[in-house]
FITOR-174704 format. One record per residue: x, y, z of N, C-alpha, C, CB in turn; residue in three letters. Coordinates in steps of 0.02 Angstrom, whole numbers, padded with zeros to 5 digits, always signed. Glycine has a CB too. Layout:
// residues N
XYZXYZXYZXYZAla;...
// end
This chain:
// residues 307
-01727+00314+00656-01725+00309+00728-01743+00377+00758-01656+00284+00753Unk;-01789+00359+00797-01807+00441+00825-01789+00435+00913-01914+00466+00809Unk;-01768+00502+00946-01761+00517+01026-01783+00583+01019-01681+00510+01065Unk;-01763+00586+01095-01791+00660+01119-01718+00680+01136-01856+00665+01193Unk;-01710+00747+01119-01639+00788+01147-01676+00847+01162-01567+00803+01090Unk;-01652+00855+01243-01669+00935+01256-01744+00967+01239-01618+00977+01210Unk;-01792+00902+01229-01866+00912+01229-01874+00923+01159-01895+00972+01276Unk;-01821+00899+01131-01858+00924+01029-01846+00839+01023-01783+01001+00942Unk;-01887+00801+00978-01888+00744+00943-01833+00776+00895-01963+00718+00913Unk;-01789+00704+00909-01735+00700+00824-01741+00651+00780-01654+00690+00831Unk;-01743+00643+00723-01722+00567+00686-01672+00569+00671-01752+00542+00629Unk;-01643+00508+00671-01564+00496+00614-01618+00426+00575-01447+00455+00674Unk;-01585+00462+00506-01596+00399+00447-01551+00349+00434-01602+00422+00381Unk;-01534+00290+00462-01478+00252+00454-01488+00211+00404-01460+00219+00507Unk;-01409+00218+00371-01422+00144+00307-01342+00111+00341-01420+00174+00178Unk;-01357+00047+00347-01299+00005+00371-01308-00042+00305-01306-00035+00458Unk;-01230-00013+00313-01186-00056+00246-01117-00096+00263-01159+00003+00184Unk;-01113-00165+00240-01039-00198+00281-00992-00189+00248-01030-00272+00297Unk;-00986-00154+00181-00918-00101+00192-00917-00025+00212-00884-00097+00129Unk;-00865-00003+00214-00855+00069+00198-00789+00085+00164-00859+00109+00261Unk;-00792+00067+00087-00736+00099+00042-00776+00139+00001-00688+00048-00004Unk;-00740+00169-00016-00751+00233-00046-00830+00218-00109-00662+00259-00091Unk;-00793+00160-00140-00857+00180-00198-00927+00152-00149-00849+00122-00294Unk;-00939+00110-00111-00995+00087-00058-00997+00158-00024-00973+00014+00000Unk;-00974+00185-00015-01003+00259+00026-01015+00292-00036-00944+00311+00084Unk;-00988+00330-00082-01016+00354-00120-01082+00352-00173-00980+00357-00133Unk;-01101+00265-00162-01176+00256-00155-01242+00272-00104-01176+00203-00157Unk;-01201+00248-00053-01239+00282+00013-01261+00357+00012-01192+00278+00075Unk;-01200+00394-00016-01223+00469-00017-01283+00481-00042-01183+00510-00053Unk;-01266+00449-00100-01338+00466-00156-01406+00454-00118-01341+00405-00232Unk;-01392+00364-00083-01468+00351-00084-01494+00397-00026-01488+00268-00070Unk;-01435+00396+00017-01454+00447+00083-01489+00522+00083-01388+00462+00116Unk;-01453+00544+00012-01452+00596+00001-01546+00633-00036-01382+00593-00041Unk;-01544+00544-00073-01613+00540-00070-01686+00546-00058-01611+00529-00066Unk;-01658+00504+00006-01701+00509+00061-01710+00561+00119-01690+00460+00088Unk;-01669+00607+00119-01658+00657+00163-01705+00718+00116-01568+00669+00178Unk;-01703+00716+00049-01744+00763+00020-01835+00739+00043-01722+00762-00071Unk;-01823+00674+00026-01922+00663+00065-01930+00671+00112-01963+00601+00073Unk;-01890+00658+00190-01899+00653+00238-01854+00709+00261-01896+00593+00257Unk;-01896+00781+00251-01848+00860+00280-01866+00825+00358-01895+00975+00258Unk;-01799+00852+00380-01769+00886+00470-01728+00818+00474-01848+00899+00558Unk;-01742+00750+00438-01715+00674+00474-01624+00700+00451-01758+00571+00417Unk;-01601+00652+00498-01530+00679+00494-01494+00580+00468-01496+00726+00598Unk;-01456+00616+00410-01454+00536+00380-01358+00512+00416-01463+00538+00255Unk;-01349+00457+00424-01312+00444+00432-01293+00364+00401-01315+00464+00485Unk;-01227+00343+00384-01215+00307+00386-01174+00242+00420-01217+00325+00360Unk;-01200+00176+00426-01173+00134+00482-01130+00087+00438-01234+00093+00531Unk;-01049+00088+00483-01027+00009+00441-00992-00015+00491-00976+00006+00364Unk;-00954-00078+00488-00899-00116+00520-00841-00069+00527-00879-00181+00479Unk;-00814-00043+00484-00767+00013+00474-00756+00064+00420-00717-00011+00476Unk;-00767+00131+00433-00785+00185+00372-00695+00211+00396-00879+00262+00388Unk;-00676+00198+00320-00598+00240+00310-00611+00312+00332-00564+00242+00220Unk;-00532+00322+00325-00535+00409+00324-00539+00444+00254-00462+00442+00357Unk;-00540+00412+00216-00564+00435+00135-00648+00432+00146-00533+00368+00059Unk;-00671+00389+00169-00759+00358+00156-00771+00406+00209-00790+00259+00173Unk;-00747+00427+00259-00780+00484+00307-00752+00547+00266-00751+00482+00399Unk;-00715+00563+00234-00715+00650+00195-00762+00639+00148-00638+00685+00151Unk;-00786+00594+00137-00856+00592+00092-00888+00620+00110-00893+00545+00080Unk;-00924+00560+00151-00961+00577+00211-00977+00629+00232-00942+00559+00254Unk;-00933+00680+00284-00929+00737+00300-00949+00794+00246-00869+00740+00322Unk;-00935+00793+00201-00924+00843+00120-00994+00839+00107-00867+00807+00041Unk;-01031+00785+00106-01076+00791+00080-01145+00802+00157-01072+00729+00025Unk;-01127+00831+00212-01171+00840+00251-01182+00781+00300-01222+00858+00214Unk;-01175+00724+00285-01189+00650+00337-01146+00631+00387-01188+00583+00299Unk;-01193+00611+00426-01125+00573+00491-01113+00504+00474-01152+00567+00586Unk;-01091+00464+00516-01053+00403+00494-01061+00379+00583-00956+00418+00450Unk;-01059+00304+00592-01046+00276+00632-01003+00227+00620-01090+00264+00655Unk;-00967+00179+00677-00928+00123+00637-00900+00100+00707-00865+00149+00570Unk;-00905+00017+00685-00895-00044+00748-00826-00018+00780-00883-00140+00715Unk;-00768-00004+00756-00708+00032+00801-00703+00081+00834-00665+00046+00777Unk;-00761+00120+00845-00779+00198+00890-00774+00249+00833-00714+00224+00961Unk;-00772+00237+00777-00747+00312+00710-00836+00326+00707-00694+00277+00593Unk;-00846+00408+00733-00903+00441+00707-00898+00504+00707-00958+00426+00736Unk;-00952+00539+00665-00959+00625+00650-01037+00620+00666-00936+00662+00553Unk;-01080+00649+00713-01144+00672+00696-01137+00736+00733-01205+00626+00716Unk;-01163+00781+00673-01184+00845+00689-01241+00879+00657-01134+00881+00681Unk;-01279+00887+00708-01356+00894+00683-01376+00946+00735-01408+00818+00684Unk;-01433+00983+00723-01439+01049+00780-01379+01074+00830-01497+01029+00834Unk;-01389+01083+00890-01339+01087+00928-01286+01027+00966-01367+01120+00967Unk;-01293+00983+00913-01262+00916+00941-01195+00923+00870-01335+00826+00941Unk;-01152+00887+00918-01078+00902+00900-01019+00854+00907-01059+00955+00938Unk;-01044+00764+00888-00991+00720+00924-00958+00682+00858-01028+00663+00987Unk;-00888+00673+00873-00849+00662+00825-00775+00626+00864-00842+00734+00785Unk;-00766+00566+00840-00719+00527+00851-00686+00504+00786-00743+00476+00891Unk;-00608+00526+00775-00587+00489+00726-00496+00452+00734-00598+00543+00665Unk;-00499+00422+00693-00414+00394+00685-00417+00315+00718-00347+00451+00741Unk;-00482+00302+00756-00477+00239+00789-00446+00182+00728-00557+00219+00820Unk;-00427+00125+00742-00398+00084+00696-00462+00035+00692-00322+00052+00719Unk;-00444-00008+00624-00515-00055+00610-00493-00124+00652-00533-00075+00510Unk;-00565-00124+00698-00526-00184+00755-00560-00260+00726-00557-00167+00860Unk;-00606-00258+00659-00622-00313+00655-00577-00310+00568-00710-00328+00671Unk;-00524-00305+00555-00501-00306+00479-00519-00369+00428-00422-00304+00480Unk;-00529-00372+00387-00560-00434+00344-00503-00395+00266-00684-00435+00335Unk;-00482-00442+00257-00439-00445+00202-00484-00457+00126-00384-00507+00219Unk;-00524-00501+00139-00570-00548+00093-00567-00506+00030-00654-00563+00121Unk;-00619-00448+00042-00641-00402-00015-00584-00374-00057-00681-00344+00014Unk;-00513-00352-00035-00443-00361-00067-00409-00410-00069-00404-00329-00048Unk;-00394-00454-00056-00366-00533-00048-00338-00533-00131-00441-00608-00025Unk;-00412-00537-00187-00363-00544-00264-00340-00492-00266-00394-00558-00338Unk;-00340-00436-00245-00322-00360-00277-00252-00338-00257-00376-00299-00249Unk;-00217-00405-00203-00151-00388-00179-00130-00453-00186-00143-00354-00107Unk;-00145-00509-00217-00127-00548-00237-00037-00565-00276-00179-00548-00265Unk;+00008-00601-00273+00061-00578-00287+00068-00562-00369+00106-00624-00260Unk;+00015-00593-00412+00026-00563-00480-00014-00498-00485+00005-00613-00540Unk;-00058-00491-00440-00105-00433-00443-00043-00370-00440-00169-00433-00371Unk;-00018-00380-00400+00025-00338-00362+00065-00313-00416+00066-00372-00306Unk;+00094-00339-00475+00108-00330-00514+00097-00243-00561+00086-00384-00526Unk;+00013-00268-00567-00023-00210-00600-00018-00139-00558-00103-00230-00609Unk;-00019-00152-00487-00017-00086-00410+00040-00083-00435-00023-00103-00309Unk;+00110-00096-00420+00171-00079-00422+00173-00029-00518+00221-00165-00405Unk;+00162-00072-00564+00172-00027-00606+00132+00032-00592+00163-00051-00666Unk;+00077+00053-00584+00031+00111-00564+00051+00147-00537-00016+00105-00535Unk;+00105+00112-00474+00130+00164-00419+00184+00209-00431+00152+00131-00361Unk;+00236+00166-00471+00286+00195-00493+00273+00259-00554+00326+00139-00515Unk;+00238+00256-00588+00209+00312-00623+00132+00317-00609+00222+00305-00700Unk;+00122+00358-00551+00047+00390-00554+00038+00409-00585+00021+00425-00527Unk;+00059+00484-00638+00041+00517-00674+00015+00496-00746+00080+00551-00669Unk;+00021+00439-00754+00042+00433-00831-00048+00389-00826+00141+00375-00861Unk;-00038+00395-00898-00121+00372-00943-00097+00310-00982-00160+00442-01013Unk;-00129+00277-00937-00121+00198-00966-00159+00160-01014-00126+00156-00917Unk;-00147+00133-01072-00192+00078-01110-00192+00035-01083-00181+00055-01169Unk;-00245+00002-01076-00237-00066-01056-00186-00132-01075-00288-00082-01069Unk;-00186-00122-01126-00139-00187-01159-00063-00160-01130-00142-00194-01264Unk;-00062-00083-01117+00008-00052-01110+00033-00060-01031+00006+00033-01133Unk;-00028-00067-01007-00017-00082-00914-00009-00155-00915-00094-00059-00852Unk;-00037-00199-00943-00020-00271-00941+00053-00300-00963-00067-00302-00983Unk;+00073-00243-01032+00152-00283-01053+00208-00263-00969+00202-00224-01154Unk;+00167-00182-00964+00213-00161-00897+00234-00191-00859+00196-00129-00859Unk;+00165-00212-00835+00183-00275-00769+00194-00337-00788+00125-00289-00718Unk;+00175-00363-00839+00202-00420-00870+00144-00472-00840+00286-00436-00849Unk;+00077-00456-00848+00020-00497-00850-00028-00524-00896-00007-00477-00820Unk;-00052-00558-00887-00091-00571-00958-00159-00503-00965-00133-00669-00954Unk;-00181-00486-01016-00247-00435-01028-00307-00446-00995-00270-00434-01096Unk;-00303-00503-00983-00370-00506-00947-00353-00491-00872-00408-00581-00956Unk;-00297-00526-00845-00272-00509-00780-00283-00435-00758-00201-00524-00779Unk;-00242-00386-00809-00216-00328-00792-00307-00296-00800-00140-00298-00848Unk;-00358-00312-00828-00419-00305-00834-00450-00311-00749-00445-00360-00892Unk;-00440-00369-00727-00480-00370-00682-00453-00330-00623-00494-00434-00669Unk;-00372-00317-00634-00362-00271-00587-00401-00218-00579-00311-00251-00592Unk;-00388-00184-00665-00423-00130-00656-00495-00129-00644-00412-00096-00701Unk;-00533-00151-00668-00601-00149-00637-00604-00139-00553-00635-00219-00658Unk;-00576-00180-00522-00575-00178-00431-00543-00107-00430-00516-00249-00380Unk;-00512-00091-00458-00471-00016-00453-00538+00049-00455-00406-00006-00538Unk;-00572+00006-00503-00617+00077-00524-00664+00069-00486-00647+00090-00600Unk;-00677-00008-00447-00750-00005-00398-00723+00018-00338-00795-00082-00381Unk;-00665+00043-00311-00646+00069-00255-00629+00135-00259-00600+00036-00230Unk;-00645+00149-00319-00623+00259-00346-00563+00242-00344-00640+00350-00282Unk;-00502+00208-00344-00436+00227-00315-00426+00239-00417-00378+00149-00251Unk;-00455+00207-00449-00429+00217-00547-00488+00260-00562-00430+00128-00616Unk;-00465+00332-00621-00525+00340-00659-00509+00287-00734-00537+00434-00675Unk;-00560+00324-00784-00548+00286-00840-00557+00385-00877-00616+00200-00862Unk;-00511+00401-00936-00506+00451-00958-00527+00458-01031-00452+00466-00942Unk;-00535+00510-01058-00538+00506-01136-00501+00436-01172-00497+00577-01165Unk;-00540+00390-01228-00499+00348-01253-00494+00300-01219-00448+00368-01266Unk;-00534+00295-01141-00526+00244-01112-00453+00213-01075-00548+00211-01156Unk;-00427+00284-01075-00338+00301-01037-00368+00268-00979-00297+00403-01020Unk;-00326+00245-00946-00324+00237-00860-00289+00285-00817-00290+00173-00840Unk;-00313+00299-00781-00269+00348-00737-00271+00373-00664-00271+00400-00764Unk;-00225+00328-00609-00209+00296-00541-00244+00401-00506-00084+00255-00528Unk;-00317+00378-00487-00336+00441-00456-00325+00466-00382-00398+00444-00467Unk;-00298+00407-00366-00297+00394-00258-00226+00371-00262-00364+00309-00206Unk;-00154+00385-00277-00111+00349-00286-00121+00335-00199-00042+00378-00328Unk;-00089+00387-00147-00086+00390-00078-00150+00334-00043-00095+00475-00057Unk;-00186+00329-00085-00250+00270-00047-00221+00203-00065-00346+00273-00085Unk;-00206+00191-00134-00184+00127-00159-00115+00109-00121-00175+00132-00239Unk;-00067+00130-00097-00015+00133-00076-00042+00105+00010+00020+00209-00095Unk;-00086+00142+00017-00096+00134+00106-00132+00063+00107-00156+00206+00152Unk;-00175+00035+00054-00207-00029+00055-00154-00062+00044-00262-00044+00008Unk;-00120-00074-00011-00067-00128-00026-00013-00135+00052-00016-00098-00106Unk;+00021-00067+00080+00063-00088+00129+00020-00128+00170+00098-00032+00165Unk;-00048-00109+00198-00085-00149+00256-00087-00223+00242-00160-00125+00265Unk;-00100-00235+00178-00118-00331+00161-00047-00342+00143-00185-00361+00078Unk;+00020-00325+00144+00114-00343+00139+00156-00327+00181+00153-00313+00089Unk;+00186-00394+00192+00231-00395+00227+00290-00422+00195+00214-00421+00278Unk;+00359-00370+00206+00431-00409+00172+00434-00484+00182+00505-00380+00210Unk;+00397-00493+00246+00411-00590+00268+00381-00630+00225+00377-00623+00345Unk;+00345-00607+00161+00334-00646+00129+00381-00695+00084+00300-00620+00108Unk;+00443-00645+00079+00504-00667+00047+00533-00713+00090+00552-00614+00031Unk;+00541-00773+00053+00617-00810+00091+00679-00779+00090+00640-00876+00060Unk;+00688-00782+00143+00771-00751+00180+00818-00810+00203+00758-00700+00263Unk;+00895-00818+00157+00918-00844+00202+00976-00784+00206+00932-00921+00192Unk;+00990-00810+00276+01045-00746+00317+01099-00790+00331+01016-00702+00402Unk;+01146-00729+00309+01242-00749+00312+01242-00701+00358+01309-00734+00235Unk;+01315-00721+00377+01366-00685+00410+01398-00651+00358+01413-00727+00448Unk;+01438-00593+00378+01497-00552+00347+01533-00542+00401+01481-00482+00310Unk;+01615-00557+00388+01680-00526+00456+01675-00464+00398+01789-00583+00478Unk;+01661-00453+00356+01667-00395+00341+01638-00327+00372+01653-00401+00291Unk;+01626-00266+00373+01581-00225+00386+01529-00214+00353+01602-00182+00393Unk;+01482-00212+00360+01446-00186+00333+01440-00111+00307+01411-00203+00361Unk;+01463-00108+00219+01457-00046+00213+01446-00043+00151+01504-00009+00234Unk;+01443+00020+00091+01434+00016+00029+01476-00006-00003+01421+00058+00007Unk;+01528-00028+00018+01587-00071-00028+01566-00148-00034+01671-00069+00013Unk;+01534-00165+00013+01527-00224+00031+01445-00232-00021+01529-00232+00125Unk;+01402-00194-00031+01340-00188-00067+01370-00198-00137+01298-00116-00056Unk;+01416-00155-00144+01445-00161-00203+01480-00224-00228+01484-00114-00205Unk;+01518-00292-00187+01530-00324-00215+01470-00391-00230+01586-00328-00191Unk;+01438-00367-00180+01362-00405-00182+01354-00425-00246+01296-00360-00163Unk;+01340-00332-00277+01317-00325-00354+01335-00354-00413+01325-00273-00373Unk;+01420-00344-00399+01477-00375-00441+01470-00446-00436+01550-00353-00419Unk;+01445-00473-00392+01453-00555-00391+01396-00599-00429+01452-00580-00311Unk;+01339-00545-00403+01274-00593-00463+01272-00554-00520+01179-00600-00436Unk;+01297-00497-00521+01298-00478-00599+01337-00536-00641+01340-00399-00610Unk;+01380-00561-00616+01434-00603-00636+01409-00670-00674+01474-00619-00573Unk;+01376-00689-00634+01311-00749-00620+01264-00751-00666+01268-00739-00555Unk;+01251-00689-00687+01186-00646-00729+01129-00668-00677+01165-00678-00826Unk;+01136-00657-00626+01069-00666-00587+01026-00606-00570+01083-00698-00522Unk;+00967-00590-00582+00934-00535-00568+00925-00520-00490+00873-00540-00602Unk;+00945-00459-00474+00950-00440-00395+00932-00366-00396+01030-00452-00358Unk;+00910-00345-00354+00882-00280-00305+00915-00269-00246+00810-00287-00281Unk;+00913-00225-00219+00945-00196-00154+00862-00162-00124+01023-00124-00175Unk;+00860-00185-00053+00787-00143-00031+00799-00160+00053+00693-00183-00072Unk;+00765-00146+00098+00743-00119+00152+00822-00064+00170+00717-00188+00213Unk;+00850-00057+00223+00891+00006+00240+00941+00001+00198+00918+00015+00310Unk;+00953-00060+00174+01007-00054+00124+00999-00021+00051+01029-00119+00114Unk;+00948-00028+00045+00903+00026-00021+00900+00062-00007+00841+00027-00049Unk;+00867+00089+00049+00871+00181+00064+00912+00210+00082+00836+00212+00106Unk;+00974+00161+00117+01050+00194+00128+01068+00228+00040+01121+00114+00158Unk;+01045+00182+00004+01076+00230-00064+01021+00269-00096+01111+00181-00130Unk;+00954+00275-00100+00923+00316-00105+00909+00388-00068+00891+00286-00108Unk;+00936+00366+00006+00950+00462+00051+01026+00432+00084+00864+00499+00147Unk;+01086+00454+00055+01129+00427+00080+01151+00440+00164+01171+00440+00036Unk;+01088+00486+00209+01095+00486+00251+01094+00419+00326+01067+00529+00239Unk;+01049+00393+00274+01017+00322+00313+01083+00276+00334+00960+00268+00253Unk;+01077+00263+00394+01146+00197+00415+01085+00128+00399+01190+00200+00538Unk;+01135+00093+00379+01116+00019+00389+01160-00035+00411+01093-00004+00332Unk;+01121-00063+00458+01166-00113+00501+01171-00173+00478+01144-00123+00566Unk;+01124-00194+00407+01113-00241+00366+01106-00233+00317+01079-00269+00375Unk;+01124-00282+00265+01110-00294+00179+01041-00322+00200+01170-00357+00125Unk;+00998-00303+00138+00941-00348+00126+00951-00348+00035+00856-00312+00162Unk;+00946-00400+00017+00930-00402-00062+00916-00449-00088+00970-00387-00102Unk;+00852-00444-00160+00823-00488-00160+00866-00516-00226+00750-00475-00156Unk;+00868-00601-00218+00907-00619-00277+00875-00682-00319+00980-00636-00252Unk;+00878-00700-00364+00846-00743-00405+00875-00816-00404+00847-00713-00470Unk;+00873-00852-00412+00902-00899-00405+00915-00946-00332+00947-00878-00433Unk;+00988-00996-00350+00983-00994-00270+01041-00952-00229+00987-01071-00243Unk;+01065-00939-00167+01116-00890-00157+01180-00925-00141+01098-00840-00103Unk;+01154-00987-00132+01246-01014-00110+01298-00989-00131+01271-01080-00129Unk;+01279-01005-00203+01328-00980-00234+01366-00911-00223+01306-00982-00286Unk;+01341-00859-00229+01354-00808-00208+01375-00790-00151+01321-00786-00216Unk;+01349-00809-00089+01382-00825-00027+01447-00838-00025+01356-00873+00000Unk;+01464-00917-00070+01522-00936-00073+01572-00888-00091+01522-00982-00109Unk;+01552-00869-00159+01592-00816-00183+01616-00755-00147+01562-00795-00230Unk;+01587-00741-00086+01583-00682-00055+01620-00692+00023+01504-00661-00054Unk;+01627-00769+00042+01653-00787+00094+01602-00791+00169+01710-00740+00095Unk;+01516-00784+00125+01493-00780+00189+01474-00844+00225+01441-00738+00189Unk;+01463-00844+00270+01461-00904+00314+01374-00900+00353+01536-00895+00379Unk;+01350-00967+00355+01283-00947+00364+01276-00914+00444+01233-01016+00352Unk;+01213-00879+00447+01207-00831+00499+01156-00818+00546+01212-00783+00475Unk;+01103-00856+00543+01033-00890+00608+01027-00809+00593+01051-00937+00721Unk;+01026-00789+00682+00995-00730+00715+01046-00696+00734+00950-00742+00772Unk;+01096-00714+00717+01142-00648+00716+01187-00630+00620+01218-00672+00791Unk;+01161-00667+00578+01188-00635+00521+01157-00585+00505+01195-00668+00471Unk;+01202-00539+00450+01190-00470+00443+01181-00460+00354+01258-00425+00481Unk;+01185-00499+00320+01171-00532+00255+01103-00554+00234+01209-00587+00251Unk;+01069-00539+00216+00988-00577+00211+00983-00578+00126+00908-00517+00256Unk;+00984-00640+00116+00975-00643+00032+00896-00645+00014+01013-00719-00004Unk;+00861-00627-00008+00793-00649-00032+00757-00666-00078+00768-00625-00026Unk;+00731-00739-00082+00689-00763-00138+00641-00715-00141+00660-00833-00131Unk;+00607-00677-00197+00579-00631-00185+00509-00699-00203+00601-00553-00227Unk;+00460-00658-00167+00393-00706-00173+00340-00687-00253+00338-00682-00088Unk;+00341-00638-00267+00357-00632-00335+00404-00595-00398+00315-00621-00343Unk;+00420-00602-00451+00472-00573-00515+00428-00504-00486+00464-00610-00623Unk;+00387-00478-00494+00373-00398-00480+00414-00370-00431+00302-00383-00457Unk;+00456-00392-00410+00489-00344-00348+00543-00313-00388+00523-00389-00273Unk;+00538-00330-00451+00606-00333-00490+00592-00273-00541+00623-00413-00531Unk;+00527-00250-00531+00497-00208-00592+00526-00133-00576+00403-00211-00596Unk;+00550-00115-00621+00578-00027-00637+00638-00019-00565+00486+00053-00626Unk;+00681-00056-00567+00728-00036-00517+00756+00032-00530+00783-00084-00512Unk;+00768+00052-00478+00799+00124-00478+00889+00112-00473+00765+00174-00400Unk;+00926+00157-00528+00993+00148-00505+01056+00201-00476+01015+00120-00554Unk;+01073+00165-00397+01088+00221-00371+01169+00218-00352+01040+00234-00314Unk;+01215+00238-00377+01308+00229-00377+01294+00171-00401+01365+00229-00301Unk;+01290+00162-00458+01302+00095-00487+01248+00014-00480+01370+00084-00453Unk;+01198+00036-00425+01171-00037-00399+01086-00015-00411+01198-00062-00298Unk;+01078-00066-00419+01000-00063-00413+00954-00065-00354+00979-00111-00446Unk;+00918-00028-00325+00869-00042-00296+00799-00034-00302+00881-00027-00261Unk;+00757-00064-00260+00676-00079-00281+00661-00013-00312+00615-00099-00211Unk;+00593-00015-00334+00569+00047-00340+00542+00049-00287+00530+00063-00390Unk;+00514+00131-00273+00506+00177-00226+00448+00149-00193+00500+00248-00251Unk;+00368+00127-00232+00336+00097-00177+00343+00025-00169+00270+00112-00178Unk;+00406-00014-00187+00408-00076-00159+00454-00067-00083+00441-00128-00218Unk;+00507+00000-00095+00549+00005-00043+00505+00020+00008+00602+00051-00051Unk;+00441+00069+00004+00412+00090+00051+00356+00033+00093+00385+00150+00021Unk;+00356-00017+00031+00310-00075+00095+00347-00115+00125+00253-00130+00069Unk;+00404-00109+00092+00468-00163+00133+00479-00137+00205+00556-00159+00090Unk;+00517-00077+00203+00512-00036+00245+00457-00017+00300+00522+00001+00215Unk;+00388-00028+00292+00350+00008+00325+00329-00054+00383+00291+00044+00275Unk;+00340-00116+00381+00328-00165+00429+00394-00191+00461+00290-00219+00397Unk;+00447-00172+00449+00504-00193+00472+00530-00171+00541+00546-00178+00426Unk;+00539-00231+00590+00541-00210+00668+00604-00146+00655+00570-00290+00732Unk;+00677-00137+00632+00717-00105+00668+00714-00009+00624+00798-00158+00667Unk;+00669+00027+00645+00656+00071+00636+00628+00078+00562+00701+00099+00657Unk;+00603+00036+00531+00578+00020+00459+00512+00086+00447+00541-00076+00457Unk;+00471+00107+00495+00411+00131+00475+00443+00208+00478+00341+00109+00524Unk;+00487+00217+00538+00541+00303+00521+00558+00301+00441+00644+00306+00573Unk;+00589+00263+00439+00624+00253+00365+00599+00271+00298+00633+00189+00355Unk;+00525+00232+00310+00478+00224+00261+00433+00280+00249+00443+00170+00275Unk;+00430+00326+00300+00398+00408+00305+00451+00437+00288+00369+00443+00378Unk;+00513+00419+00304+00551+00453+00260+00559+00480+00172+00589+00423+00273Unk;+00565+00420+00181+00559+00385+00074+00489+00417+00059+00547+00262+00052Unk;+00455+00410+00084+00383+00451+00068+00371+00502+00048+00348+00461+00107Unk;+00389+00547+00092+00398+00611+00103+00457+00633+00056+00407+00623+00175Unk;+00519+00616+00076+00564+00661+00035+00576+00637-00061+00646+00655+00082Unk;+00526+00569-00067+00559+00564-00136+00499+00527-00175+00638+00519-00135Unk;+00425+00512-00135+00370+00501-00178+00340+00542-00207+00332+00476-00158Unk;+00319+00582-00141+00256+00631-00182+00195+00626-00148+00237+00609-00262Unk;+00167+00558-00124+00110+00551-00111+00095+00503-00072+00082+00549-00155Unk;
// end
């Protein structure tokens, strides 16, 4: 595309592409990068529906501007200097992640998340999450066409974007995926009361977690919570019964949860005695939850992920 600025002819070289994740821009670079060697002075840029803030530090790093349908752009070329960023993606399409957050998919992310650091075999990430080999395969492949996985000596795996993978999975999850049913307690709500929670389906042998404020009340014991949330296996009457709670609409303070998949259950953390989620299941629970859930969840982030 060529204009006139200030009496000098400009070109921009546009390649419009309908994504912008990371490994689709990091092709663009190349071909752009390409074409900018045949065609000296053209100024290359790239066009999409929505270019992340990972796919624009590409971008940028490697000299190119970026345009994109939500107002996100960088062109800087001679004395021209315009740059808009942070806008949100106003047309979102799930599609292209849809299997990759899938509830067994999710599986393979959660083990990854909980140990970034570590160098995975394949067969060794599948017993983790408890998927079949081919499953935990196709994860990874989508992992590696988005840069978020490298592949290492020996064909190790190893989670290279943990902070990217984390920000995709919270966007396509929501805790409401879980069935909730909610009791009452005349009790208070407090850690005594978490605690007989524990004692009651341990009893049961029912597998249970502790997660949204009631998880991070015991992971930063600074956190108040005005509610139990925990996810439990089975069905909860029982436990209810045992506990004296009485059912609770929109004002109980008890929320039992069918979890929507066994992965919520993977590598619990144990804190005075009880279990709760691991760290990035607490943090997507947390991060969509109306009563101060996303404070919470920058919390947990910050003081006890890493990334």
């Amino acid at each position: 595309m060529k204009f006139k600025f200030g009496g000098d002819e400009q070109t921009l070289l546009l390649e419009i592409t309908s994504l912008g994740q990371p490994r689709q821009i990091r092709e663009t670079v190349t071909r752009l990068g390409e074409l900018r060697a045949e065609l000296g002075g053209a100024y290359p840029v790239a066009v999409a529906q929505y270019i992340s803030p990972q796919g624009a530090a590409i971008l940028k790093r490697n000299g190119l501007g970026y345009l994109d349908l939500s107002g996100n752009c960088h062109l800087a070329f001679g004395n021209v200097l315009i740059e808009k960023e942070g806008k949100p993606n106003l047309r979102p399409s799930t599609r292209p992640l849809k299997a990759l957050f899938a509830p067994r998919a999710t599986r393979v992310i959660r083990a990854l998340l909980v140990e970034p650091g570590h160098l995975w075999r394949l067969d060794e990430l599948a017993r983790s999450a408890q998927v079949s080999l081919g499953h935990a395969h196709n994860v990874v492949k989508r992992l590696v066409e988005l840069a978020w996985l490298d592949r290492g000596e020996q064909q190790r795996i190893h989670l290279s974007k943990p902070a990217d993978l984390l920000d995709a999975w919270v966007d396509a999850y929501t805790y409401r995926l879980n069935e909730a049913t909610t009791y009452f307690s005349p009790e208070r709500i407090t850690r005594k009361l978490v605690g007989e929670i524990a004692r009651v389906a341990q009893e049961g042998g029912r597998r249970f977690v502790f997660t949204l404020h009631s998880g991070a009340a015991l992971v930063a014991p600074n956190v108040r919570f005005p509610a139990i949330h925990c996810y439990l296996e089975g069905d909860p009457e029982p436990v209810a019964k045992a506990l004296g709670l009485r059912p609770g609409d929109d004002e109980g303070n008890v929320h039992l949860l069918a979890p929507y998949d066994p992965g919520v259950f993977h590598a619990p953390i144990t804190k005075s005695g009880v279990p709760v989620v691991c760290l990035p299941q607490l943090y997507a629970d947390l991060y969509h939850y109306e009563r101060r859930g996303r404070e919470q969840a920058a919390h947990i982030r910050r003081e006890a992920m890493g990334f």
